[in-house]
Backbone bond lengths (Angstrom), bond angles and torsions (degrees), N, CA, C in turn:
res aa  C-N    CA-C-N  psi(-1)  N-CA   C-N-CA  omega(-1)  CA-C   N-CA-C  phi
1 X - - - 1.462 - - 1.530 111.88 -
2 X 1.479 122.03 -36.28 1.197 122.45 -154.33 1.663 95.13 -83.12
3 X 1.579 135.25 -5.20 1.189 146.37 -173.48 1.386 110.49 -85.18
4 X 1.401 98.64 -26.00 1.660 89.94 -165.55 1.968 83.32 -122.06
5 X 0.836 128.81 21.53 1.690 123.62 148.77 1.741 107.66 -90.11
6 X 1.668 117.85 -31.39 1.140 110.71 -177.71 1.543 123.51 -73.52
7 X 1.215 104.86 -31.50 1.325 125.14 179.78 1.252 97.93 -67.04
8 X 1.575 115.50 -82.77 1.590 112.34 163.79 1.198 124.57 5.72
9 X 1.214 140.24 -65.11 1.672 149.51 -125.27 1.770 82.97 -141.57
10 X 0.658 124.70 11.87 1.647 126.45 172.83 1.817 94.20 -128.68
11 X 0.569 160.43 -43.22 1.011 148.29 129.95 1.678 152.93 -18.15
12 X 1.397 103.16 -46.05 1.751 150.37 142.28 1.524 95.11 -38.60
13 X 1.441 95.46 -83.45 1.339 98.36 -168.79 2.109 138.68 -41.05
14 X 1.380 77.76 -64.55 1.412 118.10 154.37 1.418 112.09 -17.43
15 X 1.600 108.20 -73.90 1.716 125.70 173.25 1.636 119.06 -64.40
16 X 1.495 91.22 -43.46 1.978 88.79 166.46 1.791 110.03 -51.77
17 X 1.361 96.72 -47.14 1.899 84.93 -152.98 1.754 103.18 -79.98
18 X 1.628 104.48 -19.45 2.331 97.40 157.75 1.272 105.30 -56.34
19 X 1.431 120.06 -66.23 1.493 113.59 -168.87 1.281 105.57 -46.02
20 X 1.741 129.56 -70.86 1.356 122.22 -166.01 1.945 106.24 -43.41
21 X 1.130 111.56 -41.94 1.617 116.57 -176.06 0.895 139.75 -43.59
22 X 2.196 102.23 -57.54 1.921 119.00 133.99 1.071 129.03 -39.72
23 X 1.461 131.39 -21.93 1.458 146.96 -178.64 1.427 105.05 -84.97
24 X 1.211 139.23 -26.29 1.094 142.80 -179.62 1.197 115.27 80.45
25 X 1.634 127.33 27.42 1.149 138.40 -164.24 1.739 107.24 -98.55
26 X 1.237 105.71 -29.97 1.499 137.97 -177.13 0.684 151.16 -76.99
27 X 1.459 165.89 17.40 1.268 131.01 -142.62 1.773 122.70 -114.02
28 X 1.667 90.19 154.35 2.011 82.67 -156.00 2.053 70.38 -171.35
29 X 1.510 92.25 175.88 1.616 109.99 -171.76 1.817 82.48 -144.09
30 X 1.143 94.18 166.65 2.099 93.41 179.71 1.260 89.83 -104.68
31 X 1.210 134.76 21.26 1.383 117.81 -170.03 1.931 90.56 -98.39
32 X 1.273 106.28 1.03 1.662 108.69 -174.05 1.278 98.27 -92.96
33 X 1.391 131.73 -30.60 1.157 109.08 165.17 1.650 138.92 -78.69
34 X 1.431 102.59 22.79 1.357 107.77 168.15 2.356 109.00 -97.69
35 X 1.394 85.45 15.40 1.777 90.96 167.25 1.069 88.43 -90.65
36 X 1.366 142.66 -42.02 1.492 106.90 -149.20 1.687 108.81 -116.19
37 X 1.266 101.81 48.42 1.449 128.19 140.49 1.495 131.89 -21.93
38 X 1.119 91.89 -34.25 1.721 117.58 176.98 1.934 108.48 -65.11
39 X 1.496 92.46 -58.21 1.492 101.40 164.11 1.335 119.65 -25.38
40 X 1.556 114.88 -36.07 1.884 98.63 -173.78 1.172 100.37 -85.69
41 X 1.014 147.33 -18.19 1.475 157.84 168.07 1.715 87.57 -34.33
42 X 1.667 99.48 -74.26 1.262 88.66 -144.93 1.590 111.10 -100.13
43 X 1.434 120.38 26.37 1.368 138.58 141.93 1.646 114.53 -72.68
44 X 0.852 114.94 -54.89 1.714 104.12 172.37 1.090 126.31 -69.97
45 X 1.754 122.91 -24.08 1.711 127.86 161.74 1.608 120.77 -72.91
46 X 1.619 103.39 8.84 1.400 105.11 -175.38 1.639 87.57 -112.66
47 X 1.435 131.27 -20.04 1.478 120.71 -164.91 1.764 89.51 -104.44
48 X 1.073 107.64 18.42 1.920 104.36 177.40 1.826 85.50 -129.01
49 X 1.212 127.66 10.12 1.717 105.77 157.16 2.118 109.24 -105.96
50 X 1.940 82.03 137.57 1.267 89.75 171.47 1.370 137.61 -62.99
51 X 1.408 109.19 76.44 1.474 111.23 -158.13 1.532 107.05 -151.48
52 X 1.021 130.02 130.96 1.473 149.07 -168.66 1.742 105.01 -47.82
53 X 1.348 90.55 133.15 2.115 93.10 -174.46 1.586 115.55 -48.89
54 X 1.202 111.60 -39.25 1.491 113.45 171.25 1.448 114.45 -46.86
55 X 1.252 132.08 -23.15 1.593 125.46 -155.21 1.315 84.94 -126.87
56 X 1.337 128.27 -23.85 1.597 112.71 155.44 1.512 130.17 -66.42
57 X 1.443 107.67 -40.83 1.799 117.72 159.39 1.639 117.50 -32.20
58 X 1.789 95.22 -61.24 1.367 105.32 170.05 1.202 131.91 -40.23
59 X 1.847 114.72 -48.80 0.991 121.77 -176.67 1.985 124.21 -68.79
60 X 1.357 64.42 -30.37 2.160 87.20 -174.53 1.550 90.27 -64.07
61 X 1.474 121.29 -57.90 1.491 124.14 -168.40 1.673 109.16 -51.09
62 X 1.099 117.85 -45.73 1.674 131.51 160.63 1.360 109.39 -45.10
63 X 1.023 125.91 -72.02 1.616 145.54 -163.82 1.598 97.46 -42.18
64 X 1.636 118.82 -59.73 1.355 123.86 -172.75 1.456 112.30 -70.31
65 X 1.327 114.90 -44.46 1.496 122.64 153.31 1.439 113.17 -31.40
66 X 1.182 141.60 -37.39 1.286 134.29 -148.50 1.666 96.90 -109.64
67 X 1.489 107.90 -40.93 1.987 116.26 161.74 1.305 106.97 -66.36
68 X 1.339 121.31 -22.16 1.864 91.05 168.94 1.649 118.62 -81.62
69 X 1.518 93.80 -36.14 1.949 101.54 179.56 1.398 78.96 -49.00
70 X 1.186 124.81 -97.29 1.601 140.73 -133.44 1.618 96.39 -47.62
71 X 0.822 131.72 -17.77 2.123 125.83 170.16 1.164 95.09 -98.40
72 X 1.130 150.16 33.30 1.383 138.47 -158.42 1.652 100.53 -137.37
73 X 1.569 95.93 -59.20 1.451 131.40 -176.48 1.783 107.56 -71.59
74 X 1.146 99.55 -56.05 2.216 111.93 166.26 1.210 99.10 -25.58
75 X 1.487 108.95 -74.18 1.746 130.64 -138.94 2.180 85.27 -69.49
76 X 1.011 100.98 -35.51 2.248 99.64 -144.65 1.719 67.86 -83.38
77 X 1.361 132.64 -51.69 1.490 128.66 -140.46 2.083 93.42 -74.49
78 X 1.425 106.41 -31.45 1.834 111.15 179.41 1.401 104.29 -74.08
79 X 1.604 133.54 -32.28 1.493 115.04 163.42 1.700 135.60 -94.82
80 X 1.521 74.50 12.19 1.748 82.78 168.81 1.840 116.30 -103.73
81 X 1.282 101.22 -34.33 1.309 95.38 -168.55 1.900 100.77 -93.83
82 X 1.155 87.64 -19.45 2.096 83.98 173.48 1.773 111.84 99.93
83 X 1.569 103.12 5.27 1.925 107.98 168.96 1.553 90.63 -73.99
84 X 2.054 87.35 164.92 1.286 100.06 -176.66 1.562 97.39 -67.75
85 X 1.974 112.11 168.80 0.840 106.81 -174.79 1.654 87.39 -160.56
86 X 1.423 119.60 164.10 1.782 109.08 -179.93 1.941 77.65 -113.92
87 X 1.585 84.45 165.46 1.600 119.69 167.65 1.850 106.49 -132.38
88 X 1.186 116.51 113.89 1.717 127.10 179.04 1.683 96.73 -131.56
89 X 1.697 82.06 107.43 2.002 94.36 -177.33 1.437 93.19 -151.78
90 X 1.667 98.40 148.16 1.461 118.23 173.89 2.075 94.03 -55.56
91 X 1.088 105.21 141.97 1.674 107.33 161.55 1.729 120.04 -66.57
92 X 1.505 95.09 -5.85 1.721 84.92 -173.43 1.406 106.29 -58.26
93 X 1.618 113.17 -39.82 1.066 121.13 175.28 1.731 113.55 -89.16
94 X 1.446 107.39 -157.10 1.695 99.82 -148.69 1.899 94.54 -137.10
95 X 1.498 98.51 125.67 1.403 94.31 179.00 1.397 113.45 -105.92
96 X 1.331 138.34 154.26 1.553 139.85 -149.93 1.625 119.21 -177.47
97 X 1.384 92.45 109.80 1.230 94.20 165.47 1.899 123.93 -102.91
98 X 1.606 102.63 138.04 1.287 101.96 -163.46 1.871 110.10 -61.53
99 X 1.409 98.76 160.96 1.902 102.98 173.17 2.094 98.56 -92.98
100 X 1.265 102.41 106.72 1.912 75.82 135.81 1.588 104.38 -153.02
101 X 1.482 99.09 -178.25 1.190 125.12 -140.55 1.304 119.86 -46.59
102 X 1.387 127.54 -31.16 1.659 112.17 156.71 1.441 136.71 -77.28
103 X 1.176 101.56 20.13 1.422 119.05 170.19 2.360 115.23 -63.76
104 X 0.902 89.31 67.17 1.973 83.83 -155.34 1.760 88.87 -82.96
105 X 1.366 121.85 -36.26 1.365 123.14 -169.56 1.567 101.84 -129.31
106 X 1.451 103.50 142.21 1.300 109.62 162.10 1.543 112.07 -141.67
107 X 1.670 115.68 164.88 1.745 119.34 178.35 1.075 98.52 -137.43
108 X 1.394 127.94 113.59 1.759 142.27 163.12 1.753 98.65 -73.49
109 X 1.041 124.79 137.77 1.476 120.60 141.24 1.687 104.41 -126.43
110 X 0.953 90.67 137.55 1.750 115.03 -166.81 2.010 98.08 -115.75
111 X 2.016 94.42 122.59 1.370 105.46 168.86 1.366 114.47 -132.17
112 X 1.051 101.88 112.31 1.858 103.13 -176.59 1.610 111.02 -150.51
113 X 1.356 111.97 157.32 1.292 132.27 -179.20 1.746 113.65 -55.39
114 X 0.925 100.98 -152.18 1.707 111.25 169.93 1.449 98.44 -88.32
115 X 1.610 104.09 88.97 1.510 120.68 154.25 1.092 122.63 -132.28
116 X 1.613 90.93 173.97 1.668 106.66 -169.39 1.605 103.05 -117.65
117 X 1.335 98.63 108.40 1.592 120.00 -154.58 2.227 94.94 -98.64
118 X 1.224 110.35 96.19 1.589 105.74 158.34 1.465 124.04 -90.59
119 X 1.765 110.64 107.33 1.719 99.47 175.10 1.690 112.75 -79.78
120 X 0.970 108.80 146.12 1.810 118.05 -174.78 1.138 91.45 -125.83
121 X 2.123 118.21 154.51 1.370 112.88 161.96 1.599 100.21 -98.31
122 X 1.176 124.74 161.29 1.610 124.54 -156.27 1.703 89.42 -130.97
123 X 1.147 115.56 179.64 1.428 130.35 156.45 1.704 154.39 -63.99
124 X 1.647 76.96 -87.64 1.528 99.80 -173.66 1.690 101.63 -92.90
125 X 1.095 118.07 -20.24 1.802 125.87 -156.15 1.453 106.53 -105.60
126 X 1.372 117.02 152.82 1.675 106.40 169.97 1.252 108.67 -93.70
127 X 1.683 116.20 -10.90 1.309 95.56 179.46 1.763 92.11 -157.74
128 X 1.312 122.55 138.27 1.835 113.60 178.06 1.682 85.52 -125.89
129 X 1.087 105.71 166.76 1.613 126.95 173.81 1.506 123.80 -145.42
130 X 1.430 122.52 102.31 1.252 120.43 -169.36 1.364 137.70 -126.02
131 X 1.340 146.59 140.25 1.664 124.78 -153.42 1.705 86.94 -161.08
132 X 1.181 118.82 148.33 1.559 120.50 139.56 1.729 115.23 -113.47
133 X 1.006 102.24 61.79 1.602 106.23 154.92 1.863 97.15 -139.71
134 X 1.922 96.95 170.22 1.281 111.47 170.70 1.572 133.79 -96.54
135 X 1.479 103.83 84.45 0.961 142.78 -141.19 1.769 109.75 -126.35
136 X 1.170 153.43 140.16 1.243 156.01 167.27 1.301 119.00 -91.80
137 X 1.548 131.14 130.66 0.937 138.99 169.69 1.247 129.58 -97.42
138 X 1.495 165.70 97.42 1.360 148.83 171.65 1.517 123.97 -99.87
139 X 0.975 125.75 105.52 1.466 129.09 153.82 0.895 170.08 -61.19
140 X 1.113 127.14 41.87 1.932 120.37 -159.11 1.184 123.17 -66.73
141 X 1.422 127.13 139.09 1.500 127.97 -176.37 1.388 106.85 -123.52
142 X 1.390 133.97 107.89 1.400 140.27 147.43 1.257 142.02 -73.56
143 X 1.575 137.91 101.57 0.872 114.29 -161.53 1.975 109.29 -107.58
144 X 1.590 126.64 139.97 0.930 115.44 -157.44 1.477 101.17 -113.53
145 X 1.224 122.55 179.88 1.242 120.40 -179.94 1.771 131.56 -84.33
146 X 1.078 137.28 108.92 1.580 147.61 -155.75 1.385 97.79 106.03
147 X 1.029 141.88 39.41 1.652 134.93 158.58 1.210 131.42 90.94
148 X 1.808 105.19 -6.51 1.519 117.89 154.09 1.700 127.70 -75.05
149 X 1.581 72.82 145.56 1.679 100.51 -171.89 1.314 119.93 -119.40
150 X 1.509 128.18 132.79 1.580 128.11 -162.58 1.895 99.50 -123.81
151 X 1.325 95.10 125.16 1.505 92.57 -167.24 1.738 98.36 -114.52
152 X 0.941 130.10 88.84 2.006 120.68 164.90 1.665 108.76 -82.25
153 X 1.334 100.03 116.26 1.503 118.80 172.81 1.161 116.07 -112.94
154 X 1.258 135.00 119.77 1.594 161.09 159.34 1.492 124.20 -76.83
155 X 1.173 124.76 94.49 1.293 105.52 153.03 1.719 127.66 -128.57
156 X 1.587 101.28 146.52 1.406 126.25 -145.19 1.619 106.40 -103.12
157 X 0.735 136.41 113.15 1.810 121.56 157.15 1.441 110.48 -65.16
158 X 1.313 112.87 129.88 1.370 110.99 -170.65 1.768 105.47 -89.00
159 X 1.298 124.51 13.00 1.227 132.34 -162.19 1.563 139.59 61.93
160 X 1.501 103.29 -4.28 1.100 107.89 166.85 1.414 140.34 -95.91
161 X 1.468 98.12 11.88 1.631 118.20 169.42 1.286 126.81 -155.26
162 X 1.296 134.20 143.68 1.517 129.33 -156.95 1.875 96.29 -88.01
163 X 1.095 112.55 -0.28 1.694 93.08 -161.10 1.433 102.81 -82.81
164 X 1.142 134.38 160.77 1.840 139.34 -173.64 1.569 103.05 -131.46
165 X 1.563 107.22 61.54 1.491 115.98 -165.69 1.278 132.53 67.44
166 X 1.821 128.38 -150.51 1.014 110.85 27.77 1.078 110.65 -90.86
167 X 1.626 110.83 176.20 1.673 119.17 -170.44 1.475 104.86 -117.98
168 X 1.181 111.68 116.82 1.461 113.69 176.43 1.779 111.52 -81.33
169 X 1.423 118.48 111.67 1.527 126.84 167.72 1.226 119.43 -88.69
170 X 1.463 131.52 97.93 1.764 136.30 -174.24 1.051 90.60 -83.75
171 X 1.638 143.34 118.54 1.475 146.75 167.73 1.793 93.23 -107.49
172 X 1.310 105.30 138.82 1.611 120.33 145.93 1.185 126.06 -47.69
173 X 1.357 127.31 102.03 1.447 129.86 -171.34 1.720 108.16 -63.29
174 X 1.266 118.90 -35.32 1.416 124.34 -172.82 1.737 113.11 -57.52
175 X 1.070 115.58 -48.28 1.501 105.20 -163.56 1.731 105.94 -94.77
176 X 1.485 95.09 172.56 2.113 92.48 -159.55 1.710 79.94 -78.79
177 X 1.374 116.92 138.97 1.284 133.32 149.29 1.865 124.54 -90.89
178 X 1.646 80.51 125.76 1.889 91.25 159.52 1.568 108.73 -130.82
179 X 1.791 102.29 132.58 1.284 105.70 -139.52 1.747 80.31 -133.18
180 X 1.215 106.07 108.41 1.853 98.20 168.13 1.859 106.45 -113.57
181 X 1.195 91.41 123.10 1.667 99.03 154.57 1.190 140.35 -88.01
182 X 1.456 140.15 142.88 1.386 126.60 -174.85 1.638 94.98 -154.62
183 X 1.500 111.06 99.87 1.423 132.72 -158.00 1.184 99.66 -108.11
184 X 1.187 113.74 147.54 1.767 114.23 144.26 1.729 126.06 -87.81
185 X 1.295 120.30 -171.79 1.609 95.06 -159.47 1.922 101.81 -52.93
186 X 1.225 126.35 148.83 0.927 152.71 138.84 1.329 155.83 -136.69
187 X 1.928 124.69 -177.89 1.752 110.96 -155.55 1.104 82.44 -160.61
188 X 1.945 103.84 92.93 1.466 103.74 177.19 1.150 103.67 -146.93
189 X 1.938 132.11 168.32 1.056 132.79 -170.52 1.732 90.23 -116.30
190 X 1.384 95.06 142.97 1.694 95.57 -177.38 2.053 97.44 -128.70
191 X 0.987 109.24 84.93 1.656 113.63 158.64 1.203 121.93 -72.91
192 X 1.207 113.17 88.90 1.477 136.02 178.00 1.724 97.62 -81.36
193 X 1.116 144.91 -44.82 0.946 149.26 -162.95 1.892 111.17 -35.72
194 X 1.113 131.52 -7.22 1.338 112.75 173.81 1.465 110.40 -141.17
195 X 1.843 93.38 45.41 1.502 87.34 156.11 1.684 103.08 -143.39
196 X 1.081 114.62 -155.60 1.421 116.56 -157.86 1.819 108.34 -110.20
197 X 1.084 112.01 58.73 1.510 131.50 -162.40 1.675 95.44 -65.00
198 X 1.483 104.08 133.17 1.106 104.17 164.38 1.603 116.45 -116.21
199 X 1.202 104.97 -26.80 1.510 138.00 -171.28 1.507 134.53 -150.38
200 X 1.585 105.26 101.83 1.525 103.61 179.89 1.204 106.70 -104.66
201 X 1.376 129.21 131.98 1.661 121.59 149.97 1.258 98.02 -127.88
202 X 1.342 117.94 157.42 1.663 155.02 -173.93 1.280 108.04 -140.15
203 X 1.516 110.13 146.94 1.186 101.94 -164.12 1.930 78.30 -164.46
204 X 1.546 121.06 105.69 1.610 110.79 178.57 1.318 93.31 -151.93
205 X 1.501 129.37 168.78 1.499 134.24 150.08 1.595 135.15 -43.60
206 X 1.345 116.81 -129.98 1.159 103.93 164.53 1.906 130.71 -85.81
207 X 0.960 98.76 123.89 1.882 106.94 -152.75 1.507 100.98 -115.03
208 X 1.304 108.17 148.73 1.412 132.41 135.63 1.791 124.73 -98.39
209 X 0.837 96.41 120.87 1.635 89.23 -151.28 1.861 105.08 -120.85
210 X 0.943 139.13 86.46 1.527 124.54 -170.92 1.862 93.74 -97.91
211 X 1.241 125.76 135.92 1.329 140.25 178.19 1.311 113.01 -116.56
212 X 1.712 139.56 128.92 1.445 143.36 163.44 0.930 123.12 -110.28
213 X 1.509 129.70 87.67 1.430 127.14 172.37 1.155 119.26 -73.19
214 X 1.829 124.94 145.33 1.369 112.16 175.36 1.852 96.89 -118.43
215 X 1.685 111.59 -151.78 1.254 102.37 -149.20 2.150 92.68 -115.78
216 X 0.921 118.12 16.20 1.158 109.69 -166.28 1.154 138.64 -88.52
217 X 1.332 98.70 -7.01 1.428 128.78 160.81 1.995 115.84 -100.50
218 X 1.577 119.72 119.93 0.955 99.63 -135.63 2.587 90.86 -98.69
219 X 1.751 108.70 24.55 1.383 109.36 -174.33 1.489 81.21 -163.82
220 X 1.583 110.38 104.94 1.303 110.51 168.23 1.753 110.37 -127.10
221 X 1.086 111.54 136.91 1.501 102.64 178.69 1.574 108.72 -120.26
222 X 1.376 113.56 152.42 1.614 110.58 -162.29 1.459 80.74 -134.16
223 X 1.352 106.75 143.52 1.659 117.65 159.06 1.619 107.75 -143.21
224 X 1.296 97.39 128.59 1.283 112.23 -173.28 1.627 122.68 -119.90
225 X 1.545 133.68 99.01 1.180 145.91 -173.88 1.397 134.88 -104.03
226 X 0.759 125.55 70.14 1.339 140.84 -159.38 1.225 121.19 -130.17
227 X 1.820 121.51 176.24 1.472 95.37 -159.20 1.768 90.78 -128.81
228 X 1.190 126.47 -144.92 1.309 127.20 -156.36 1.670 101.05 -55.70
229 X 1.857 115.37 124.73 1.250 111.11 -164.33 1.823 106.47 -163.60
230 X 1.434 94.63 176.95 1.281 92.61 175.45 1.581 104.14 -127.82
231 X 1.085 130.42 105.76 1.397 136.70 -161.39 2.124 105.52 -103.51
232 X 1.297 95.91 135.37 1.580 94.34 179.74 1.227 98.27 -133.46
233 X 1.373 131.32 135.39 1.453 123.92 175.81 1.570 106.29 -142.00
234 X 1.154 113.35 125.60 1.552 136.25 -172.52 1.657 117.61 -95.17
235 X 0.998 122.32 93.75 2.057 108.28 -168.80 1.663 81.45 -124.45
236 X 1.736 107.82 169.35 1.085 122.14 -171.54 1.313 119.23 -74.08
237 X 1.604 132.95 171.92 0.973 108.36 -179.37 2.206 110.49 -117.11
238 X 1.525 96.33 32.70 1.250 106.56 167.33 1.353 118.48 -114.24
239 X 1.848 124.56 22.95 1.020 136.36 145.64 1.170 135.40 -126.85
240 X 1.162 108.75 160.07 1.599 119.63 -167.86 1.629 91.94 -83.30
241 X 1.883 98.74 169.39 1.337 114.04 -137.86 1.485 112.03 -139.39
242 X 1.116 168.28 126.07 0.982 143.52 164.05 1.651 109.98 -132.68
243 X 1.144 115.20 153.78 2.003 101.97 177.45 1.304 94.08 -152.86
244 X 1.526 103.07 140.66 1.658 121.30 161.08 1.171 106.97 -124.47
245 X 1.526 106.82 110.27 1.402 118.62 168.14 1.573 122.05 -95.80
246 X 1.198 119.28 147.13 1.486 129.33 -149.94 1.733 89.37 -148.03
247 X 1.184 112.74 21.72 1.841 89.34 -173.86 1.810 98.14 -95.64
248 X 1.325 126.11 154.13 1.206 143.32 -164.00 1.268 96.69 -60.45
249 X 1.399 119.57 -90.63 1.334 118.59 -176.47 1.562 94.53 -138.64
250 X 2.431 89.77 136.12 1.375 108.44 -153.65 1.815 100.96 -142.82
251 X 1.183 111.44 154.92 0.921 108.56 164.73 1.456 98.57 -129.70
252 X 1.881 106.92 124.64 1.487 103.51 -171.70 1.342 90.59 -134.36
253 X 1.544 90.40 157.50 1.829 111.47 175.15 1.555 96.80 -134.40
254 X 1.342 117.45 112.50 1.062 142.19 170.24 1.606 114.22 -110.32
255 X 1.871 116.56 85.08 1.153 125.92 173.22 1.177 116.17 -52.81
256 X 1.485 120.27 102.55 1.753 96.36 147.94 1.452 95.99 137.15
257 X 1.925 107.92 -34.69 1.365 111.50 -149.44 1.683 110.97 -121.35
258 X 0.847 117.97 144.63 1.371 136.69 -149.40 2.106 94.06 -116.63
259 X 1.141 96.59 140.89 1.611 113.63 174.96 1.595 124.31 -82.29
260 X 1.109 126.64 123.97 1.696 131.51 174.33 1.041 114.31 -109.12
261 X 1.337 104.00 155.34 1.690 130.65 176.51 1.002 112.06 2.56
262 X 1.504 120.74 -56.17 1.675 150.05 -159.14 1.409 99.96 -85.16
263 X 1.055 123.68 -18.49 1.416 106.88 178.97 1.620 103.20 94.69
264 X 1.449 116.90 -15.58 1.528 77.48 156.17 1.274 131.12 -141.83
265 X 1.205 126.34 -118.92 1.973 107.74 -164.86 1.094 97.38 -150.32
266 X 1.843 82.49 145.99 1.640 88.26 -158.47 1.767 96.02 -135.40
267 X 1.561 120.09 -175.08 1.413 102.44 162.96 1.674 80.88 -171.81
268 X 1.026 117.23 149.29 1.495 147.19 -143.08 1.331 110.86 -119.23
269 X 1.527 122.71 115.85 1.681 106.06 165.92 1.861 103.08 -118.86
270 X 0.904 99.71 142.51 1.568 120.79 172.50 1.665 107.04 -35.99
271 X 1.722 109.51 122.50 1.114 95.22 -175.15 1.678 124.80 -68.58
272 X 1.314 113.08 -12.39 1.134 121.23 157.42 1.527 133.31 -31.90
273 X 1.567 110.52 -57.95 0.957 137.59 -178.68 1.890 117.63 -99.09
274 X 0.844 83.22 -23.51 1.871 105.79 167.10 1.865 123.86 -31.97
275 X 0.889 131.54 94.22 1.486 130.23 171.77 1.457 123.15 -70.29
276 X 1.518 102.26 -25.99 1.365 124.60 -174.30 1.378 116.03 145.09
277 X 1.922 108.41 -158.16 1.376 101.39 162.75 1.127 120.52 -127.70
278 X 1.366 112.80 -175.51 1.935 111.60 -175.30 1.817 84.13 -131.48
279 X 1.349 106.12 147.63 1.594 117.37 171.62 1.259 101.81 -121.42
280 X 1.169 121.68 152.94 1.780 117.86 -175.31 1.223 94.18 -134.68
281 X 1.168 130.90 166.36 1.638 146.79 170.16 1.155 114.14 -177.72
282 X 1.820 105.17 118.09 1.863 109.20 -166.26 1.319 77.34 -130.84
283 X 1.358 111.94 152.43 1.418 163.05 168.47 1.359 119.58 -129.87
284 X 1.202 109.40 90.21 1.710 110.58 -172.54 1.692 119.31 -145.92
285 X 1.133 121.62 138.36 1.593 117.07 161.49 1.329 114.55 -44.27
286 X 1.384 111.63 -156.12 1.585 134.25 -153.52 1.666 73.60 -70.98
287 X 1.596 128.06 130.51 1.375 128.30 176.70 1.466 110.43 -145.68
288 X 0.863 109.71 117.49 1.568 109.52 154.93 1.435 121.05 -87.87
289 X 1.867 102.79 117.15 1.560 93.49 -156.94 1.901 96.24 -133.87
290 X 1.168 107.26 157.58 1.541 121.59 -177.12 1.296 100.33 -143.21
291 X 1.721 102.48 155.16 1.127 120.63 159.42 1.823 122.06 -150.61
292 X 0.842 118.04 90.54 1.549 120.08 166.50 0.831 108.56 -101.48
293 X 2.154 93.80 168.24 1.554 122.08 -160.02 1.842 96.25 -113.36
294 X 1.277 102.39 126.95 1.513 102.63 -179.91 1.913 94.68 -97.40
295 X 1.703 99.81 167.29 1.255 114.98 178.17 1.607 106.66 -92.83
296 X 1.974 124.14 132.03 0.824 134.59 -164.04 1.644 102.38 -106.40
297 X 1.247 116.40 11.41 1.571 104.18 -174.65 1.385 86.08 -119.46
């Protein structure tokens, strides 16, 4: 009897915390319940004491009680004290890690399929994540010592729908961002321009790729790898510039900028007027590639 109450109530359980999950009341991945592993330990040391099935029921009923606190208590105790911690949520809803004040640097690396990736600058959060399709999200948040922050983002098609977002990304404009992508083919616009970029790399198949750098970061380097594409990249026009292109065969329009010794192209702003510089480096197939300087006043 006491076999099929455990199962029972493992079961029960199980279905409460999907529903609460779809409800948006929730959030958890079942892959967390392979921590508390430990539990069979101490389900089978309760069916090896000499003691009447009733006070074993009891005990089992306790036992699961004590695996829900303890996932309960993990998850609240990793966004309070600032250890790494994962987030696994449907995208309908929105995953987020909070901003405070020693947050000075952060690094996103972004892995996803053929999507359509929108960065937003957000508010209150260092980082929100948002989609209405059924779609999987995972998160890990690390936090390191002097005010860095390590962000790994996943996203999954759960197979039950062809759409690949789009995914809305709310980033914290305040702290210096390094932001790596690693896409599958995709055709997306990435406006970086109002945050504090220190470092972009991309890294997808065959792409359409339009990029917006702004000026607020004052040494940003972009590397861009990708394979047969059409690449557009926008940087300000109160910094200096430099690009090494490496793509096989390209047809490029490089506004503004003139070629050196080295082979590659550069274009110069007055240190007067100077914000800094931008370094570029593409690696690409058969590409048709651009780069202009937009006006910042």
């Amino acid at each position: 009897m006491r076999k099929y109450v455990f199962w029972g109530l493992l079961l029960i359980i199980m279905g409460i915390l999907w529903l609460l999950q779809m409800a948006d009341i929730i959030h958890f991945s079942f892959r967390d319940f392979l921590s508390l592993w430990p539990l069979i330990l101490v389900w089978v040391g309760i069916g090896l004491l000499p003691i009447k099935d009733g006070y074993k029921i009891g005990l089992d009923v306790v036992t699961f009680l004590i695996g829900i606190l303890f996932l309960s208590h993990a998850f609240e105790l990793g966004k309070r004290e600032g250890w790494g911690f994962d987030i696994s949520t449907n995208v309908e809803q929105t995953s987020t890690f909070h901003l405070y004040k020693n947050h000075e640097r952060a690094s996103l690396t972004l892995k996803a399929g053929a999507s359509e990736i929108n960065f937003r600058p957000g508010r209150s959060n260092l980082i929100d994540v948002h989609s209405g399709y059924n779609e999987r999200v995972n998160m890990k948040v690390k936090e390191n010592n002097g005010g860095d922050t390590d962000i790994d983002l996943d996203i999954m098609n759960n197979g039950f729908s062809g759409h690949t977002g789009p995914y809305s990304i709310r980033l914290h404009p305040d702290p210096v961002w390094n932001v790596t992508c690693k896409l599958g083919a995709t055709d997306n616009m990435f406006d970086l321009s109002p945050f504090k970029v220190e470092a972009f790399n991309l890294s997808s198949g065959a792409s359409n790729v339009m990029l917006k750098i702004g000026d607020r970061h004052p040494n940003v380097a972009i590397d861009i790898n990708i394979g047969a594409s059409a690449l557009d990249i926008s940087i300000p026009d109160n910094m200096s510039c430099e690009i090494n292109d490496k793509a096989a065969i390209s047809d490029i329009s490089f506004y503004g900028f003139t070629q050196n010794s080295s082979g590659n192209y550069a274009c110069t702003v007055p240190d007067s007027t100077s914000k800094g510089t931008i370094r570029i480096n593409i690696s690409a197939g058969v590409s048709d590639i651009s780069v202009k300087r937009y006006s910042v006043n």
